[in-house]
Residue, then its C-alpha position, 0 to 999 in steps of 0.5 A: x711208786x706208782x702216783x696213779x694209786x694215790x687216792x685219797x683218804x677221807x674224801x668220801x662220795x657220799x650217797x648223794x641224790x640228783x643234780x649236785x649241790x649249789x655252789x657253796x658260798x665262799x668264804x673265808x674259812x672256806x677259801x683257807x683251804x689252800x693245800x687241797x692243790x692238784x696233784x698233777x698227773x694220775x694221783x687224786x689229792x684230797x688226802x682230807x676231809x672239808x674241815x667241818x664246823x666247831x664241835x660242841x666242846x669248843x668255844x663260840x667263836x673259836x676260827x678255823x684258823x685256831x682249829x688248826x693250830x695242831x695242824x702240820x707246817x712245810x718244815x714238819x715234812x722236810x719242805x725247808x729249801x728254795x732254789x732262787x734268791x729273790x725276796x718273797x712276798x705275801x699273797x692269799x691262794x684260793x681265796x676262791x675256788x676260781x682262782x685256781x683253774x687246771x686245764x689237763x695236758x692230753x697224751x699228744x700235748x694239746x691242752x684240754x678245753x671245753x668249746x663245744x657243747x654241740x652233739x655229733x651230727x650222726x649220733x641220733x640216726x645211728x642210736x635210733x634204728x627205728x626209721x617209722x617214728x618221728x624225729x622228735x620226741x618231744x612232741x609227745x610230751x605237754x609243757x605240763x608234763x615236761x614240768x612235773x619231770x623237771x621237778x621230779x629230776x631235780x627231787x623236787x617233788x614229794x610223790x616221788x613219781x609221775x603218772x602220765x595217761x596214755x590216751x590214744x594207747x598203742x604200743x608205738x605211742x607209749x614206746x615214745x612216751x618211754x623214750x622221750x622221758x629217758x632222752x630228755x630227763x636223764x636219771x629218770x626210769x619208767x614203766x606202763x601200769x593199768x588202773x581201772x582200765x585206763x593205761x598209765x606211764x609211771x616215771x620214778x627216779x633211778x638214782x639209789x641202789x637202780x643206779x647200780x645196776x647193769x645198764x640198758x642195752x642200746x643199740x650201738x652201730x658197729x662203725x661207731x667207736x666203743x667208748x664216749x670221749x668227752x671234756x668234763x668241765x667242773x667247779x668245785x668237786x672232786x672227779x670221783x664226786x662228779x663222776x658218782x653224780x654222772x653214773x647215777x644219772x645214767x644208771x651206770x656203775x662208776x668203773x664204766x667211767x676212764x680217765x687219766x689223772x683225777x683233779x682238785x676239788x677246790x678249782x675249776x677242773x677241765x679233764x677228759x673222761x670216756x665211758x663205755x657205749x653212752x651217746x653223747x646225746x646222753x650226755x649232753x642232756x645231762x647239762x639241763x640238770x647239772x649245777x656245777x659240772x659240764x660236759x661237751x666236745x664229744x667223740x667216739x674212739x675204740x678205746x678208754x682212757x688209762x691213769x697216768x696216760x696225760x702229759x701234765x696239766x696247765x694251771x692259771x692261779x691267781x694269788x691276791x691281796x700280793x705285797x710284792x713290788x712289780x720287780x719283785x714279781x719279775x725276779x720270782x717268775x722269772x727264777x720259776x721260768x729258768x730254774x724251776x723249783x724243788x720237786x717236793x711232795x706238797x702239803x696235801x699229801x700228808x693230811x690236815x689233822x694233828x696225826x699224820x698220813x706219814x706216822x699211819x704209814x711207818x707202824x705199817x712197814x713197822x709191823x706194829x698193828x696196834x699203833x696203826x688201829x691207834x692212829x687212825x682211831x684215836x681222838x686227835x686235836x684241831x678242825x674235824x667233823x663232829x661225827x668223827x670227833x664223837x667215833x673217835x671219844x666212843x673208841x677211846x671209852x670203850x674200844x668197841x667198834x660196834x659202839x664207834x660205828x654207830x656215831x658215824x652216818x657216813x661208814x664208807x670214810x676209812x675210820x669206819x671201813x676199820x671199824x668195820x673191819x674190826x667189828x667182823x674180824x676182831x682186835x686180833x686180826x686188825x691186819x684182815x680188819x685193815x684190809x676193808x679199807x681199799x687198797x689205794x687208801x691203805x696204800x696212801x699212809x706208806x706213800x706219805x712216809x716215802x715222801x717225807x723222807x724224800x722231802x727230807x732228804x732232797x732238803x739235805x741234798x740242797x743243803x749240802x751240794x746247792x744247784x750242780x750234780x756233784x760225784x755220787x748223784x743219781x740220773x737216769x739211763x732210761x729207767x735204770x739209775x746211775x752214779x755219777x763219777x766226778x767227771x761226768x758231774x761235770x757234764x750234768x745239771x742239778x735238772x738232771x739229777x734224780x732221787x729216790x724213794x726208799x725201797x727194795x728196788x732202788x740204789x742211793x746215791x754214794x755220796x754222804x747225803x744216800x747214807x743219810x737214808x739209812x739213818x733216818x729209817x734205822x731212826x724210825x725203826x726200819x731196815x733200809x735192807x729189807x724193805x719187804x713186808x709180811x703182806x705184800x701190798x705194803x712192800x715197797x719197791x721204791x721209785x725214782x723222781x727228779x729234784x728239779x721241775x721246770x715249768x714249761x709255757x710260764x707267763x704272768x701279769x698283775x692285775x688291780x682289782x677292787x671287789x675282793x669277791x669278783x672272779x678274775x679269771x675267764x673261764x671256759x664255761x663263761x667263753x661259751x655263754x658268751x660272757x665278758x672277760x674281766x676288766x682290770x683297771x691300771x689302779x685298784x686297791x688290791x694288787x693280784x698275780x695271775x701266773x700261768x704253767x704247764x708241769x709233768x706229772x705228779x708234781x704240786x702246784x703249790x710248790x712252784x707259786x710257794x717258790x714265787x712266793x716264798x711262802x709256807x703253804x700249809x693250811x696253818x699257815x694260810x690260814x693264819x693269813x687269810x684270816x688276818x686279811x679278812x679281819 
């Protein structure tokens, strides 16, 4: 399977305009959300939406907490074992959304930072070939006219435009009126008009349905790499969010934009991002406007970047409000750092409401079209957003997509895309209808299955053999699997061992925990023999992944802080402003863990601190916690 593909769900862009929105406020409902973890590596993890407020038919007052009670725990999706035997303790994860703070690993191991917020020295000679105007622009433009931009920019002017006379009027003149406007205020488009014989610069707004459009050719000097390398750093939004954002602004289509692994929405995020013949100068005014998101450490290279290409990501987590003694702290971090933790696929992965991605997914290998259309469509206790909460009533009653539709402001989420799909294609042919939905999307719901039942049984495997490769486990032999005999056990650990994902393409392992898979799957109404589906998207090949993680570079400290609404982590962003580091007192009424690690990829976070912790993550769960805390 490859996690590349795994996207999410309902974590939908929508048609936002202009700078991102303030950063949100935290709170307690907001910080519950603690399994919108980082998947490491390509997979985006948003496998759900915000949780939205209380619809209008519950009560006054009704928690989130409360709202989730539907919602899955650990033990629902075979996360069951722990690898270490030291006594866990209780600690709040992402009471804000700083505590959480992923630094992507490059394809040549160096951590990613952002530093440096300055533009190559010779980007502006070799974007402007004209030698006969002068070096600045912004001479051309009053303080006046650069604060009626401003507002226009930002969508804060109701007009909608902004008229500028070109008094002393030659070509030249309005020429670098154009271009001091684009340069400096990025987003903006302008065009020349006469009015009563007078000529006039008109400057609007590109975002909308301009932003799509073919860019604008530049002139690209040919010694200068193709593609504009930069380090996005983000608080609090999702990579696709940011990168719609950065496209409308620079009036470009999103898929000019190359990455290698989407992160977290709920954290503060540091990846690498290239795009296409965009100058860093470019780039770097967009930092005037940008609330949430910066961008700097530019550099041109001839290539873009690819999905899965990074080595991992370093994670620095703070767990507050921990119960733990200092030697129970040692114990856990120190298991963490020697033996590691169990691979499992983490809570996010599965969805938040009371109908699990996985059961989407096994009426899909099932064949079973009219369960999936149910599943996905039909009303569902615990936290959702009312509009969804209305489509999902309106489908009930009447089963019209038509009528479903129209409840939904936003159709781009996946109940709307199937009941668009629905509405063009009819209930008889949902397999066409479903395929509206893009494909990473659809491919997610049979991807969650897999890895519950790889949860499952790698729970089973724990239980039945502990810590040591046994006769009848599987390893690697490049990209091939092997069983292992009973002498070369010997020779192997439990870090060594790998187990697989059901599918067409893979081997099981002979011992009785590999038969264990074929009765889960004759269980759930499926031939582990013929893992081919009719459409051939939804054949699943499988894939093979190592039981055992060990982070690497793990260090950690406890921290005494008093103000449960401080930051306490220094960020790269505060480096630049020159901003202090946190203090700590040697005494404070609250006690934090600040734990620090790099994983490969495709693995969660949240399983290595639920190893520390000895914790369920699950946002039930947490929730519960959080709230009691608050309370």
């Amino acid at each position: 399977m490859d996690e590349s593909e795994t996207v999410s769900l309902q974590a939908q862009v929508g048609d936002k305009r202009g700078c991102p929105e303030e950063k949100e406020e935290e709170t307690p409902l907001k910080k519950a959300k603690v399994e919108s973890d980082h998947e490491n590596g390509g997979a985006a993890n948003q496998d759900e939406e915000e949780p939205g407020g209380p619809s209008d038919g519950e009560e006054e007052g009704e928690t989130f907490a409360d709202m989730m009670k539907h919602g899955l725990t650990e033990v629902d999706v075979g996360i069951l074992k722990y690898v270490s035997d030291h006594e866990g303790f209780s600690g709040i994860l992402k009471e804000r959304y700083s505590d959480f703070v992923v630094h992507e690993i490059s394809k040549q191991g160096k951590i990613v930072h952002l530093d440096d917020l300055s533009v190559p020295a010779e980007t502006e000679s070799q974007e402007d070939p004209v030698t006969d105007q002068p070096t600045t622009e912004c001479d051309v433009l009053t303080e006046e006219q650069k604060k009626q931009l401003g507002e226009l920019q930002l969508f804060k002017n109701k007009e909608g435009t902004v008229s500028i006379e070109v008094v002393d009027d030659t070509k030249e003149k309005r020429t670098l009126v154009h271009k001091a406007i684009k340069t400096q205020f990025p987003g903006i488009e302008t065009k020349t008009e006469e009015k009563e014989g007078r000529k006039f610069i008109v400057a609007y707004h590109a975002a909308g349905k301009k932003a799509l459009a073919a860019p604008r050719k530049h002139f690209w000097p040919k010694n200068r790499g193709s593609f504009c390398h930069f380090v996005l750093y983000k608080e609090n939004k999702d990579t696709m969010d940011a990168i719609n954002v950065l496209s409308k602004f620079l009036r470009l289509r999103p898929n000019m934009f190359s990455y290698m692994g989407t992160k977290d929405k709920r954290a503060i995020t540091v990846q690498e991002i290239a795009v296409l013949k965009i100058t860093a100068e470019r780039l770097a005014h967009l930092n005037k406007c940008l609330i949430n998101l910066k961008l700097g450490n530019f550099s041109y290279k001839n290539h873009p970047l690819k999905l899965g290409e990074l080595q991992g990501n370093h994670f620095t987590v703070i767990i507050r409000n921990i119960s733990g003694t200092d030697e129970q702290v040692q114990q856990g971090m120190t298991s963490l750092k020697q033996t590691g933790f169990i691979n499992y696929y983490g809570m996010q992965r599965f969805g938040t409401t009371a109908v699990p991605t996985q059961q989407v997914g096994r009426a899909i290998l099932k064949n079973d079209w009219n369960q999936v259309v149910d599943l996905v469509l039909k009303p569902r206790p615990g936290a959702e957003k009312e509009f969804l909460v209305r489509c999902r009533e309106e489908w009930a009653k009447t089963q019209d997509p038509e009528a479903a539709l129209k409840k939904l402001p936003n159709k781009r989420c996946v109940e709307g895309q199937l009941l668009r799909g629905l509405s063009m294609y009819g209930k008889k042919n949902i397999v066409t209808a479903f395929g509206l939905i893009p494909r990473n999307n659809r491919l997610m719901y049979i991807h969650s299955y897999q890895s519950v039942v790889w949860n499952t049984m790698v729970s089973r495997r724990i239980e039945a053999f502990g810590l040591k490769a046994v006769e009848g486990d599987l390893v690697l032999r490049g990209t091939k699997a092997h069983l292992l005999s009973a002498e070369e056990a010997e020779t192997h650990s439990i870090h060594d061992i790998v187990m697989p994902l059901p599918g067409f393409d893979v081997i099981y392992p002979s011992h009785h925990v590999g038969e264990g898979y074929r009765e889960l799957l004759t269980a759930d109404g499926l031939d582990i023999d013929n893992m081919r589906h009719k459409v051939k998207d939804y054949s699943l090949a499988g894939a093979y992944r190592r039981v055992l993680i060990r982070p690497t570079n793990v260090s950690w400290e406890v921290n005494h802080y008093d103000d449960p609404r401080i930051s306490l982590v220094h960020t790269d962003f505060e480096k630049l402003e020159n901003k202090a580091a946190p203090v700590f007192n040697k005494e404070g009424k609250y006690r934090g863990l600040r734990m620090e690690f790099s994983l490969p990829p495709s693995t969660y976070a949240t399983m290595a601190i639920r190893e520390v912790l000895k914790l369920d993550t699950s946002i039930k769960k947490q929730t519960q916690l959080n709230t009691t805390w608050f309370n």
